[in-house]
DSSP file (Angstrom, degrees, kcal/mol; ACC not computed):
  #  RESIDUE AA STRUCTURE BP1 BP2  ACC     N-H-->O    O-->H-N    N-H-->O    O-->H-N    TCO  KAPPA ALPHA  PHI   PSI    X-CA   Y-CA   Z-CA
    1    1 A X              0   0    0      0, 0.0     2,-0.5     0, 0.0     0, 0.0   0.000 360.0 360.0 360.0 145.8    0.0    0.0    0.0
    2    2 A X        -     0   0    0     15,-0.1    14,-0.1    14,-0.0    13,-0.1  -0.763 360.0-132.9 -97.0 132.7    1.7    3.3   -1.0
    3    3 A X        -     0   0    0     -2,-0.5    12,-1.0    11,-0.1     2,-0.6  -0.207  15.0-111.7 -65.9 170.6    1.9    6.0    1.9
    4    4 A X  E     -A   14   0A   0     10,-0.2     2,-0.3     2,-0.0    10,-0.1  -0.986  19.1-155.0-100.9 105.8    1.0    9.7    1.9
    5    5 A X  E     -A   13   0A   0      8,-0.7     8,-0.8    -2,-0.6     2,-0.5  -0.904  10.8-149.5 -67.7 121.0    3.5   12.2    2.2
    6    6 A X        -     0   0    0     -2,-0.3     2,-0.3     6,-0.1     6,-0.1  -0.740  17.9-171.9 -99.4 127.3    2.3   15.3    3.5
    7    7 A X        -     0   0    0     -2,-0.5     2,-1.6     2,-0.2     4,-0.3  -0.805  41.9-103.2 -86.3  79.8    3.9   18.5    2.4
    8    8 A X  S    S+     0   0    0     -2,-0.3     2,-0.2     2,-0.1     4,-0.1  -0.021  99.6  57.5  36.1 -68.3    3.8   21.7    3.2
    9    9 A X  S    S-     0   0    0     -2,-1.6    -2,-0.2     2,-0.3     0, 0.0  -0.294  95.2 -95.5 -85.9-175.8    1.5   22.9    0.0
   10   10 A X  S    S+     0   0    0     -2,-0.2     2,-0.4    -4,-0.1    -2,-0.1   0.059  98.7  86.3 -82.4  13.1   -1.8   21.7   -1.0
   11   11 A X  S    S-     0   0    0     -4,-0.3     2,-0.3     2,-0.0    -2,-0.3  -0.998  71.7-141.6-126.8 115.6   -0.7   19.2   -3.3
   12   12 A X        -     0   0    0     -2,-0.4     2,-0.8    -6,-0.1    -6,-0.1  -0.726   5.0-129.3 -77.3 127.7    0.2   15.8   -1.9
   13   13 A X  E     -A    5   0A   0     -8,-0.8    -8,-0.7    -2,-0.3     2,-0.3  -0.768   5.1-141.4-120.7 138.5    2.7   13.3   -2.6
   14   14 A X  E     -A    4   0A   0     -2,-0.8   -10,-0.2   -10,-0.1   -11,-0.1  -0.206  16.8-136.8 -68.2  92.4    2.8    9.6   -3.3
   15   15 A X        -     0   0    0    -12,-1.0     2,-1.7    -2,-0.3    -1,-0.1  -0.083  26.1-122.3 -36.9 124.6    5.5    7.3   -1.8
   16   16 A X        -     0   0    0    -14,-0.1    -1,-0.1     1,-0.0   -14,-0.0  -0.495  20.1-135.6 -78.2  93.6    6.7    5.0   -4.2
   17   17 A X        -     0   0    0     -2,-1.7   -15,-0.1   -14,-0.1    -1,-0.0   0.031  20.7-111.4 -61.0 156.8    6.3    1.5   -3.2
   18   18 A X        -     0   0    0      1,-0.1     2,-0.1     0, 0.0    -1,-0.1  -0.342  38.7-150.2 -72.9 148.2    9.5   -1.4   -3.8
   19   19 A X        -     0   0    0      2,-0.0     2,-0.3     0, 0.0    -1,-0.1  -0.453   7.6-123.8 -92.4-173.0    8.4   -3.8   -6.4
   20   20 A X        -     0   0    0     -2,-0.1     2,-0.3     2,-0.0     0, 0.0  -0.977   6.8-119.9-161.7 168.3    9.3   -7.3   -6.7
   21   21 A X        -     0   0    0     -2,-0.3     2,-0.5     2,-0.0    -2,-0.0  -0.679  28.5-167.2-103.5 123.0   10.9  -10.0   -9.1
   22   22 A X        -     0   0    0     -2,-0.3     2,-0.7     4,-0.0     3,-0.2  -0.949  22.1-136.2 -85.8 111.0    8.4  -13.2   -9.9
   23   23 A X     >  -     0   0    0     -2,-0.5     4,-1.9     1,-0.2     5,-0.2  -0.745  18.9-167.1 -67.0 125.6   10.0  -15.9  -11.4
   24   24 A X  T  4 S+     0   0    0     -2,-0.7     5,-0.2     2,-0.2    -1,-0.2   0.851  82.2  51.9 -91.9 -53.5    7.3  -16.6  -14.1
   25   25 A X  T  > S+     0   0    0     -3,-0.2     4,-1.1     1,-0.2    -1,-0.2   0.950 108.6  50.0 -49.8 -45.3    8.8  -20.2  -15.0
   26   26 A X  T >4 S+     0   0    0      1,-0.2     3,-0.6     2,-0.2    -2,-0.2   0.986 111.3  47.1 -69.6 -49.7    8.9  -21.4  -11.5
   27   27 A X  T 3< S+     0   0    0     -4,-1.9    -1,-0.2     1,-0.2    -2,-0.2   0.349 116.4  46.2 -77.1  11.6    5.0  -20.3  -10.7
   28   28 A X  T 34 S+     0   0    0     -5,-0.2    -1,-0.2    -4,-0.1    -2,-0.2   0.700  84.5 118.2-114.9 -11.3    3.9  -21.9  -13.9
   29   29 A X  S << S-     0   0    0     -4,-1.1     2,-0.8    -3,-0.6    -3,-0.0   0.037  83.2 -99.6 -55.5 158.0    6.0  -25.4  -13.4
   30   30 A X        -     0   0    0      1,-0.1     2,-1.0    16,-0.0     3,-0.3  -0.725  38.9-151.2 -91.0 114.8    3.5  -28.4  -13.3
   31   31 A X        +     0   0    0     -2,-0.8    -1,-0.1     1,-0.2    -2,-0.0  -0.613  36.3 150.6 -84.0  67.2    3.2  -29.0   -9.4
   32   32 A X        +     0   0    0     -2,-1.0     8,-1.2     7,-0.1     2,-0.2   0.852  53.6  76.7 -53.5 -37.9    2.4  -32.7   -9.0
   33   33 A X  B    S-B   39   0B   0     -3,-0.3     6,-0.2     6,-0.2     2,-0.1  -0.476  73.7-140.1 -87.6 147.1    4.0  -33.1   -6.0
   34   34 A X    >   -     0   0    0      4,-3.6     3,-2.9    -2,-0.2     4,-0.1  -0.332  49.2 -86.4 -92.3 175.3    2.5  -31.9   -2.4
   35   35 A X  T 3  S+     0   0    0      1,-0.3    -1,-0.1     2,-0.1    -2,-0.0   0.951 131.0  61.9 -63.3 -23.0    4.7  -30.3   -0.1
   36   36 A X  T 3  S-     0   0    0      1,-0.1    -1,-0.3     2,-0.1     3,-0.1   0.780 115.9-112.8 -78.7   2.5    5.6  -33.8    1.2
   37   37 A X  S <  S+     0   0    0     -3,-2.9     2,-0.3     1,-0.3    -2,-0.1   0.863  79.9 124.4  80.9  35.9    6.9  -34.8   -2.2
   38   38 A X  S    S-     0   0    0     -4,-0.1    -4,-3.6    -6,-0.0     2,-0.6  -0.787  73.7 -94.8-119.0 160.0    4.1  -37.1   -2.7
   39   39 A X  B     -B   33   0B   0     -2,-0.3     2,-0.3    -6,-0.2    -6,-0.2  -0.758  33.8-130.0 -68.1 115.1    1.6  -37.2   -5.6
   40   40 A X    >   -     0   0    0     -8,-1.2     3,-0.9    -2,-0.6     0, 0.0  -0.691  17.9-156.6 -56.7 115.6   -1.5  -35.2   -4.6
   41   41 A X  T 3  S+     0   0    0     -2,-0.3    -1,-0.1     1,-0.2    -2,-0.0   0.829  85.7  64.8 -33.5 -65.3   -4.4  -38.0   -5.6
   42   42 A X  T 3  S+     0   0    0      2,-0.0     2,-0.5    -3,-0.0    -1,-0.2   0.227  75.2  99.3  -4.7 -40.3   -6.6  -35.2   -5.8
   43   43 A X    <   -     0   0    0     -3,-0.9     3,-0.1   -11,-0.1   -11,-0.0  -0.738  69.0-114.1-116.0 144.3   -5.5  -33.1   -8.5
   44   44 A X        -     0   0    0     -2,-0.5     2,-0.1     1,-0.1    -1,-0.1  -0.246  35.2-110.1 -76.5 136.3   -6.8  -32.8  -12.2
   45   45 A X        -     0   0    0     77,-0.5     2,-0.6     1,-0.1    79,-0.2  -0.295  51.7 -95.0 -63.8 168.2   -4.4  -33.8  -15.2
   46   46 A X        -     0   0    0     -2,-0.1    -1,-0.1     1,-0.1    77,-0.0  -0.662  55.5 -92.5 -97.5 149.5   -3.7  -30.8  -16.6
   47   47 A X        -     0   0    0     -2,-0.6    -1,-0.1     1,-0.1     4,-0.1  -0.284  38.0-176.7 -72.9 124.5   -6.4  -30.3  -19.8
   48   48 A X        +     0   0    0      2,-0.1     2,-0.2    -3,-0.0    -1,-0.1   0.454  62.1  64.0 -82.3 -12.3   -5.4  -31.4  -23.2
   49   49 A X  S    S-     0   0    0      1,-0.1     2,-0.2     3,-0.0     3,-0.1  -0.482  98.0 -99.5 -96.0 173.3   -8.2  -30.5  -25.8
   50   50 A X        -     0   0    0      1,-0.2     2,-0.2    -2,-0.2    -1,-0.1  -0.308  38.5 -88.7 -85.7 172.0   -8.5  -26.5  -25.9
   51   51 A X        -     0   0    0     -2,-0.2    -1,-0.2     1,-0.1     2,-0.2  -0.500  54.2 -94.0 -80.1 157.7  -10.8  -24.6  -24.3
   52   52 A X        -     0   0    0     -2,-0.2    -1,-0.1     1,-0.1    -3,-0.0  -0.419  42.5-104.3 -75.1 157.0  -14.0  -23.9  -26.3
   53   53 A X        -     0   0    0     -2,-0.2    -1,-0.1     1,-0.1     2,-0.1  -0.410  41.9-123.6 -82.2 145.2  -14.2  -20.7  -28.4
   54   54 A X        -     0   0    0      1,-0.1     2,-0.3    -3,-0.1    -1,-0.1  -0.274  26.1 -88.7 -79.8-172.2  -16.3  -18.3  -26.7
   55   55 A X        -     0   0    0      1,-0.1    -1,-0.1    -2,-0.1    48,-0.0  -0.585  44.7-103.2 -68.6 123.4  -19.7  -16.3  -28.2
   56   56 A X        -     0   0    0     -2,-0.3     2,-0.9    46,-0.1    -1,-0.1  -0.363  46.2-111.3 -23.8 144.5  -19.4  -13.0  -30.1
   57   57 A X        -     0   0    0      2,-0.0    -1,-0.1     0, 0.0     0, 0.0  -0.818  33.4-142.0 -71.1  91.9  -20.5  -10.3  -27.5
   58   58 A X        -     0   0    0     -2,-0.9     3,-0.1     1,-0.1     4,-0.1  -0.063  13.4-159.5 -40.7 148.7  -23.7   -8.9  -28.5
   59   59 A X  S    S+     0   0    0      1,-0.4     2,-0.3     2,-0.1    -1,-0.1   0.350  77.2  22.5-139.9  21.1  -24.1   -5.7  -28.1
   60   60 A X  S    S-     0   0    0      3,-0.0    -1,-0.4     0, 0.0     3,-0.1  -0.915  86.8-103.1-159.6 164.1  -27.9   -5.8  -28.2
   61   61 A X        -     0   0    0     -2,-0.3     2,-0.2    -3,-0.1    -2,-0.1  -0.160  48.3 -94.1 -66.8-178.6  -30.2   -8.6  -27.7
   62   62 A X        -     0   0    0      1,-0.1    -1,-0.1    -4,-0.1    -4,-0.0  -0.688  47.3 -95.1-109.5 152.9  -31.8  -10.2  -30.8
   63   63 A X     >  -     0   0    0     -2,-0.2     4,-2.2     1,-0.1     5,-0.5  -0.034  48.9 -87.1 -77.7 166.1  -35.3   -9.0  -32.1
   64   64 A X  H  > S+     0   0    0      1,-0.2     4,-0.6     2,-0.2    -1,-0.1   0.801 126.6  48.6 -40.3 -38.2  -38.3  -10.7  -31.1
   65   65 A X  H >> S+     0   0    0      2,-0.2     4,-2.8     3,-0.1     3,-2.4   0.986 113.9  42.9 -71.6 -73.9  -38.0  -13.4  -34.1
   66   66 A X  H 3> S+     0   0    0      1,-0.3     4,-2.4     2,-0.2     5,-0.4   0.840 115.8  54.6 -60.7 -25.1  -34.2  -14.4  -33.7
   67   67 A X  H 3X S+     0   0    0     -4,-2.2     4,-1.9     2,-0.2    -1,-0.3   0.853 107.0  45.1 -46.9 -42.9  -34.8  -14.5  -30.2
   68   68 A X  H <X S+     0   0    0     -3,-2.4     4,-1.4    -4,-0.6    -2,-0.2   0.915 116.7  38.8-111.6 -65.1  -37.1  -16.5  -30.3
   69   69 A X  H >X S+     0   0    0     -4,-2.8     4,-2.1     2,-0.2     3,-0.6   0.935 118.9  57.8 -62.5 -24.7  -35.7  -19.4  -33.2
   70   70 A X  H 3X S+     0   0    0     -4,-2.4     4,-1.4    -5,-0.3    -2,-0.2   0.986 107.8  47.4 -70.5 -50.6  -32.1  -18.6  -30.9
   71   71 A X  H 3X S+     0   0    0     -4,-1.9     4,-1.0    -5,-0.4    -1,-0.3   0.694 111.4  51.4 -55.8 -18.7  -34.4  -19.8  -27.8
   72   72 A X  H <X S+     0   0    0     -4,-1.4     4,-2.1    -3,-0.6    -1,-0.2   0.807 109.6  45.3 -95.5 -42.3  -35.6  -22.8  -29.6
   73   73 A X  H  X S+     0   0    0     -4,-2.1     4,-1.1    -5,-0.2    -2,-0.2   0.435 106.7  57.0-102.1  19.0  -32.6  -24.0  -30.5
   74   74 A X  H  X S+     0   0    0     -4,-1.4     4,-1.3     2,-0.1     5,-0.3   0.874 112.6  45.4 -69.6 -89.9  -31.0  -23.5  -27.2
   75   75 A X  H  X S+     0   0    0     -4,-1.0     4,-1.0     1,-0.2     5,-0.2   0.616 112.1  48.2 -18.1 -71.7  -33.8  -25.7  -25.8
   76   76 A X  H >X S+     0   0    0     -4,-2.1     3,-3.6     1,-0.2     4,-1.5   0.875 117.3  44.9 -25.1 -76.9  -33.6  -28.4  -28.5
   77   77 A X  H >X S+     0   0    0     -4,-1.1     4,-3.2     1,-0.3     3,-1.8   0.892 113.4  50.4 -21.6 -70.2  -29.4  -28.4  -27.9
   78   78 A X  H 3X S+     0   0    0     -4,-1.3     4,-0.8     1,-0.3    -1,-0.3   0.711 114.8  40.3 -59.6 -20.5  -30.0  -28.5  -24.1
   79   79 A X  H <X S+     0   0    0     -3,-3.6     4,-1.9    -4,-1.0    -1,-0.3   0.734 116.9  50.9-100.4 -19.2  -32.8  -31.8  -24.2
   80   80 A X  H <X S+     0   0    0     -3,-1.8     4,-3.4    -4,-1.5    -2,-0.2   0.894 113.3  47.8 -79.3 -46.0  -30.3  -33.6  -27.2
   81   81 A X  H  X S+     0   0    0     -4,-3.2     4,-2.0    -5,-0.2    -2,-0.2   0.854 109.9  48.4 -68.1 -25.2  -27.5  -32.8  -24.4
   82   82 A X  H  X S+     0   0    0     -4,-0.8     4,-2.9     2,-0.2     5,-0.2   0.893 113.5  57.1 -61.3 -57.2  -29.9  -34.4  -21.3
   83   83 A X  H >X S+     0   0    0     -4,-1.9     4,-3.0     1,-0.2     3,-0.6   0.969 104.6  42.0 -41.4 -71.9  -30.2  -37.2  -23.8
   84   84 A X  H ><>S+     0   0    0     -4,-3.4     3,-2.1     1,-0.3     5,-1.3   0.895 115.0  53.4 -27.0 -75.4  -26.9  -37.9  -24.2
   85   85 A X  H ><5S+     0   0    0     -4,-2.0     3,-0.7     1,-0.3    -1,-0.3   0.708 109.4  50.8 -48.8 -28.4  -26.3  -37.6  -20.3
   86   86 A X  H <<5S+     0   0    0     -4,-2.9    -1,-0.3    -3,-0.6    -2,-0.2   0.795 107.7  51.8 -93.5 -13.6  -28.9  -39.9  -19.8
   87   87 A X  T <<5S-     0   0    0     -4,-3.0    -1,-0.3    -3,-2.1    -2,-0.2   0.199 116.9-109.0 -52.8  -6.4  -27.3  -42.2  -22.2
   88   88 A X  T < 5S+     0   0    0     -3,-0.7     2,-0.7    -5,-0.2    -3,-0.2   0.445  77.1 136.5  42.8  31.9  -24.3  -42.1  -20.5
   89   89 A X      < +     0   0    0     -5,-1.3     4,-0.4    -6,-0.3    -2,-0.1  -0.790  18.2 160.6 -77.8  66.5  -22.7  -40.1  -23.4
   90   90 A X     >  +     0   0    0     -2,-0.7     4,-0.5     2,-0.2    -1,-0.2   0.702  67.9  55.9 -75.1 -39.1  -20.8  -37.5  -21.6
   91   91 A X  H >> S+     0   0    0      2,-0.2     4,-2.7     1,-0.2     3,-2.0   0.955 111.8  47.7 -22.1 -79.4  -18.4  -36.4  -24.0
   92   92 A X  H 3> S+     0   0    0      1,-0.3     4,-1.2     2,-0.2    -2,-0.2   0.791 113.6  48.4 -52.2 -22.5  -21.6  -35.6  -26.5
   93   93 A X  H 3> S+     0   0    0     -4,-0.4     4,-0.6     2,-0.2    -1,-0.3   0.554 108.8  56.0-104.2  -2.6  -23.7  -33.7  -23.4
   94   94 A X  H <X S+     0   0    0     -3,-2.0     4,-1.0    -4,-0.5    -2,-0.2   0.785 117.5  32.9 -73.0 -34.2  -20.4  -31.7  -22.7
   95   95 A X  H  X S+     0   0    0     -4,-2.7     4,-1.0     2,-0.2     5,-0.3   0.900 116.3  52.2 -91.4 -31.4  -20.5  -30.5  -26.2
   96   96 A X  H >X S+     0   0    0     -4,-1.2     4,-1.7     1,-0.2     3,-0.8   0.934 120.4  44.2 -67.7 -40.5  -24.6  -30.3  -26.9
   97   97 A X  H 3X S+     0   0    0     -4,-0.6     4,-1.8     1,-0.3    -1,-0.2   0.823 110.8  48.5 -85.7 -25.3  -24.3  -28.1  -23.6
   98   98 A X  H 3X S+     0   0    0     -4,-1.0     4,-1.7     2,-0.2    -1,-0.3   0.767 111.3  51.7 -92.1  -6.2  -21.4  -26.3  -24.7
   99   99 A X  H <X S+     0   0    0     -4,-1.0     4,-3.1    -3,-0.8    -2,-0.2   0.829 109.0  51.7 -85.7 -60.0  -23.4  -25.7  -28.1
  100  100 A X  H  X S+     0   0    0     -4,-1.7     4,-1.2    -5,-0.3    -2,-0.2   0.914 103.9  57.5 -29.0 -65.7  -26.4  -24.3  -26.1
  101  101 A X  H  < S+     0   0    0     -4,-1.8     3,-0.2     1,-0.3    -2,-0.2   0.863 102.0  53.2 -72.1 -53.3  -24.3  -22.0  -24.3
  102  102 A X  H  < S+     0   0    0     -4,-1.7     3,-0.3     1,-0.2    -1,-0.3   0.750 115.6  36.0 -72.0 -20.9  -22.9  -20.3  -27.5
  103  103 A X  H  < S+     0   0    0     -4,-3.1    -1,-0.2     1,-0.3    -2,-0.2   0.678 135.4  15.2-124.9  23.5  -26.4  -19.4  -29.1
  104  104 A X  S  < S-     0   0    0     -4,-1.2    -1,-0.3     1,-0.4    -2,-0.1  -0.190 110.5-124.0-130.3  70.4  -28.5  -18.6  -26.5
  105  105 A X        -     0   0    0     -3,-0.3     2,-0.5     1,-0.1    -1,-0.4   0.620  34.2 -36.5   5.2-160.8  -26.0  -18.1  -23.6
  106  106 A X        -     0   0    0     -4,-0.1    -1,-0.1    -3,-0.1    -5,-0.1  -0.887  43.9-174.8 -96.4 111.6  -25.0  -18.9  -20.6
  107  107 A X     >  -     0   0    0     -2,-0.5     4,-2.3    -3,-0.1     5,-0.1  -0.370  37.8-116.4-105.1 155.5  -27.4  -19.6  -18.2
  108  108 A X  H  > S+     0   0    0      2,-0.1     4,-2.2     3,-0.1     5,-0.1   0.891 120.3  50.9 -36.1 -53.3  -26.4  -20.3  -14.4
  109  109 A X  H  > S+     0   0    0      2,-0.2     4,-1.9     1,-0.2     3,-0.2   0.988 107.9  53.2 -48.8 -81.2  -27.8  -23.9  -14.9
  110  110 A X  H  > S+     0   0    0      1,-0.2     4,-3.7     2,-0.2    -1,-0.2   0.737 111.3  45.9  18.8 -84.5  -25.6  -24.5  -18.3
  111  111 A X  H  X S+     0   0    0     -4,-2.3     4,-2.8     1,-0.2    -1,-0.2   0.926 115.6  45.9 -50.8 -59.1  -22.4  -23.5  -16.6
  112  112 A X  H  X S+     0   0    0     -4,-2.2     4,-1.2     2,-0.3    -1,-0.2   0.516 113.2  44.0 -66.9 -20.6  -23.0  -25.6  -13.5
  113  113 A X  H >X S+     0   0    0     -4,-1.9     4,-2.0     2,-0.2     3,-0.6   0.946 109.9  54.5 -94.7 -48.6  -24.1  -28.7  -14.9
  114  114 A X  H >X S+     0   0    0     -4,-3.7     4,-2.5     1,-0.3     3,-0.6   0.904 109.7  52.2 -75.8 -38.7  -21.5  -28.7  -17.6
  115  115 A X  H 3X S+     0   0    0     -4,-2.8     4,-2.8     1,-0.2    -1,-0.3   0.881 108.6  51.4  -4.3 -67.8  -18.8  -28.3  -14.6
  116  116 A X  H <X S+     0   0    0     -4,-1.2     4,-1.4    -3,-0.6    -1,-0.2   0.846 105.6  48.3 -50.2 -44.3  -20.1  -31.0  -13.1
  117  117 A X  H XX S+     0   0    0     -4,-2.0     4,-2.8    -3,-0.6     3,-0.7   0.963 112.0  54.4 -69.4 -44.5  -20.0  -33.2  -16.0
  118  118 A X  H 3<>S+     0   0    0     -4,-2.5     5,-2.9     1,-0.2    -2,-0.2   0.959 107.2  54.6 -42.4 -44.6  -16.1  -32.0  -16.4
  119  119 A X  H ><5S+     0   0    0     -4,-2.8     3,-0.8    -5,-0.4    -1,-0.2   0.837 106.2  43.9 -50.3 -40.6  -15.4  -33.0  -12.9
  120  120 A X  H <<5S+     0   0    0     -4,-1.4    -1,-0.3    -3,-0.7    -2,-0.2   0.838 114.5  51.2 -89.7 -28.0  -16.6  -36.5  -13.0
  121  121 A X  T 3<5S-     0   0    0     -4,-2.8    -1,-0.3    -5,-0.2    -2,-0.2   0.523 118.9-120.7 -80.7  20.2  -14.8  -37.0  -16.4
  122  122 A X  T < 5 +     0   0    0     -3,-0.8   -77,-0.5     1,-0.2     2,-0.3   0.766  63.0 147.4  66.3  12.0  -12.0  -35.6  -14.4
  123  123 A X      < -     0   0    0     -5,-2.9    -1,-0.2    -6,-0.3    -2,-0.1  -0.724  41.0-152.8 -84.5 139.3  -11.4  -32.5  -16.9
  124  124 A X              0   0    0     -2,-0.3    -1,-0.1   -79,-0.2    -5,-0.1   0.534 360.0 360.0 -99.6   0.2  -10.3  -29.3  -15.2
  125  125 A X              0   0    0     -7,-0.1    -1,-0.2   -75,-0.0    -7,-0.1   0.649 360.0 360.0-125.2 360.0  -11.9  -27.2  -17.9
């Protein structure tokens, strides 16, 4: 936090605070080991497929018609991905959800179930 130096005039000035040096290599190294130098059990492989591309950002909603087919074929997506899940086709309800996501957004629900589904295949992403 930087102090306040008071002066004389009406104009205050700022103490400069020390910085400091991160090694960037060391805090990105793959930590497998726990401080006892054991393999954590716990801990996600680190993700190998890429992340999924996000949505454009709108930067107004869609008019009453594409709203409306964008809502339809969120729903569709989201009950093909339930299918899947209930098939035990997890892979396919990660991607029908993740499909979902990109044309009618993200809903709270969305996010949280496809998390969940990452988790149990052990995916950190």
């Amino acid at each position: 936090m930087a102090d306040t130096v008071e002066i004389d005039s009406d104009v205050e000035e700022v103490a400069q605070e020390e910085t400091f040096d991160v090694d960037m290599e060391d805090e990105l190294k793959d930590e497998e080991l726990d401080e006892t130098g054991e393999r954590d059990p716990e801990r996600l492989p680190r993700e190998k497929e890429p992340f999924p591309p996000l949505p454009a950002a709108a930067e107004v909603e869609p008019s009453g018609a594409r709203a409306k087919v964008l809502a339809k074929i969120q729903h569709e997506t989201e009950q093909q991905a339930g299918a899947a899940l209930g098939a035990g086709n997890s892979a396919m309800a990660v991607q029908k959800i993740t499909e979902a996501m990109r044309t009618g957004g993200s809903t709270a629900l969305l996010l949280a179930t496809r998390a969940a589904i990452l988790l149990k295949q052990r995916r950190p992403c």
